[in-house]
C-alpha positions in Angstrom: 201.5 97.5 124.3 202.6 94.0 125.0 200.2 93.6 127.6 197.6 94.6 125.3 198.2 92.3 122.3 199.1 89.0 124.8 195.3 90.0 126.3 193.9 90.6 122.9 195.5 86.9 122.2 194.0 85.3 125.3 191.1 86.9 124.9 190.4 85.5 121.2 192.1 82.1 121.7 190.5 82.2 125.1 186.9 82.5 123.1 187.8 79.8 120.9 189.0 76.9 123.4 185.8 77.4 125.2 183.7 76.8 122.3 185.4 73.4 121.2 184.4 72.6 124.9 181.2 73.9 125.4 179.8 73.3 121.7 178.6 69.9 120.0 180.4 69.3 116.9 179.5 66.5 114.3 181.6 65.6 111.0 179.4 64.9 108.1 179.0 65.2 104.3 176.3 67.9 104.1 178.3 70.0 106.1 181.5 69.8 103.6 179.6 70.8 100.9 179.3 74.3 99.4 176.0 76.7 100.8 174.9 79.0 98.4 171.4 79.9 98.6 170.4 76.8 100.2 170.1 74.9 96.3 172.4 72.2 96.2 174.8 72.6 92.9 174.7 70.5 90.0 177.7 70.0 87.4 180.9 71.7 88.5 180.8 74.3 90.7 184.4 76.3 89.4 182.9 78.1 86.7 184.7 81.3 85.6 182.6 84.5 85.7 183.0 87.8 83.5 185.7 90.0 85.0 182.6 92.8 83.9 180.6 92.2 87.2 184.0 93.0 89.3 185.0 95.9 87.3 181.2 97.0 87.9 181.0 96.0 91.6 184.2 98.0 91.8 183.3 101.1 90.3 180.4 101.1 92.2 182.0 101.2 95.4 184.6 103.5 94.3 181.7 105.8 93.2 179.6 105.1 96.3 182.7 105.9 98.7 183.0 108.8 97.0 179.6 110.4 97.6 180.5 109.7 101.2 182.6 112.5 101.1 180.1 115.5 99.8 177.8 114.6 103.1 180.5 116.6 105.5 181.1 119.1 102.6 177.3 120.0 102.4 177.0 120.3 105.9 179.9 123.1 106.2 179.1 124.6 103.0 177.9 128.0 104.0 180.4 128.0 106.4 183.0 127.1 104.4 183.1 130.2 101.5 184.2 130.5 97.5 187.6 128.0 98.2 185.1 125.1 99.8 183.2 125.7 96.6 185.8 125.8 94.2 187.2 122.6 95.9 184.4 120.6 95.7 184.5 120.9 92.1 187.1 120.0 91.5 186.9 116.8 93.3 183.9 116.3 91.0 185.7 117.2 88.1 188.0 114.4 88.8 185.2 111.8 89.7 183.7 113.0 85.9 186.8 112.5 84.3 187.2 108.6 85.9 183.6 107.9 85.1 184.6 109.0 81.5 187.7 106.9 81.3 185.2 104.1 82.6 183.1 104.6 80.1 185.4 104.7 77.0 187.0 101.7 78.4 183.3 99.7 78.4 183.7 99.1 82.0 180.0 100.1 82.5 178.5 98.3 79.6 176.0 95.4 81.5 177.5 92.4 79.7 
C-alpha cells in the first residue's frame, strides 16, 4: 500500500515538474483576471446571489440522483415479484413526501 501511494505521488508530482519544464509560462494582467464567459466584468464582481438557485440546483440533483435508481429496478422488475413492487413504492413515497416538504417550504418557487 505504501508502494502504491509513494507511486501515485511520483506519478502526479512527477507530471507536474515536467510541465514547469517543458511548458512556456508568461505572467500578465489578463491572465489574473476573472474568465467568465469570455465578457470582461464591470463594477464589482462579489455580488451575493439568492440562496433560491442553490436550494433549486440542489433539489434537482437530489431528484435527478434519485431517478438513477429506478433504471436497475425496471430492469429486474418482472424478476423481482410483489416485495420489489411494494419496495419501490415506497421509495417513491418518500421522494413525494420530500418534494412536498420542498414545496411548502417555497424551495421550488423560481424567484
Amino acid at each position: 500500500m505504501i508502494l502504491l501511494i509513494l507511486c501515485g505521488i511520483a506519478f502526479a508530482g512527477g507530471g507536474i515538474m515536467l510541465s514547469n519544464v517543458l511548458a512556456r509560462s508568461t505572467k500578465n494582467k489578463v491572465k489574473g483576471e476573472a474568465y467568465e464567459c469570455g465578457v470582461p466584468t464591470i463594477g464589482k464582481s462579489w455580488i451575493q446571489f439568492n440562496v433560491g438557485y442553490y436550494l433549486f440546483a440542489l433539489l434537482f440533483l437530489i431528484f435527478d440522483v434519485e431517478l438513477v435508481f429506478l433504471y436497475p429496478w425496471a430492469v429486474v422488475a418482472k424478476q423481482s415479484g410483489w416485495i420489489a413492487f411494494v419496495e419501490i413504492l415506497i421509495f417513491l413515497f418518500i421522494l413525494f413526501l420530500g418534494f412536498l416538504y420542498a414545496h411548502k417550504k417555497g424551495a421550488l418557487k423560481w424567484m
